[in-house]
N, C-alpha and C positions, 0 to 999 in steps of 0.2 A: 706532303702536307695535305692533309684534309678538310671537308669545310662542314663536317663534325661537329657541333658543341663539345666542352670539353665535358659541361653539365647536362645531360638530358633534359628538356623540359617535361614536367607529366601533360599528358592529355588533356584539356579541357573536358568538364563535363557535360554529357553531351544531353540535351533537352528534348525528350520525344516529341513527335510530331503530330499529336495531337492535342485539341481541347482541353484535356488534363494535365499534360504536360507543359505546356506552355504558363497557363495559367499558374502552375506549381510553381514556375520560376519568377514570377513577378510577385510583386509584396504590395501592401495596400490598397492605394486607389488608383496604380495601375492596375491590379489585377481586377477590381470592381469595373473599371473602364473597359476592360477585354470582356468580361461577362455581361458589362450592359449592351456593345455593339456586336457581342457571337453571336444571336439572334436575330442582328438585322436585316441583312443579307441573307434572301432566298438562293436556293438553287439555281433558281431561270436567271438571276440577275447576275450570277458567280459565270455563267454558262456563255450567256450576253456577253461579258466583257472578255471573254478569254477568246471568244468568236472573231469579237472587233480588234483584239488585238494580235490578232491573227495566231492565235496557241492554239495547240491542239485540245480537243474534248470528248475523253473517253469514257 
C-alpha cells in the first residue's frame, strides 16, 4: 500500500518574491493597500527590526 494520491494534485502557483509579483496577485484595495504601505518602511527601520529580533542582516 502506498500513501500516494490516487489523483495527483497540480502545483499551486507560485507568486514571485517580489514588489511586482506580490502585488500581481492581490486584486482591488488590497493591492492599493500593499502600494500605499511598500513605501513606508525604510531600510534602517527593516534592518532595526530584524536586529531586535535577533535575524540575521546581510
Amino acid at each position: 500500500m502506498s500513501a500516494q494520491p490516487i489523483h495527483p494534485h497540480p502545483e499551486p502557483d507560485r507568486v514571485p518574491r517580489n514588489a511586482e509579483g506580490i502585488a500581481a496577485a492581490l486584486e482591488g484595495e488590497r493591492r492599493m493597500e500593499f502600494y500605499r504601505t511598500l513605501p513606508t518602511r525604510s531600510v534602517a527601520v527593516a534592518i532595526a527590526r530584524r536586529q531586535a529580533a535577533g535575524l540575521p542582516v546581510e
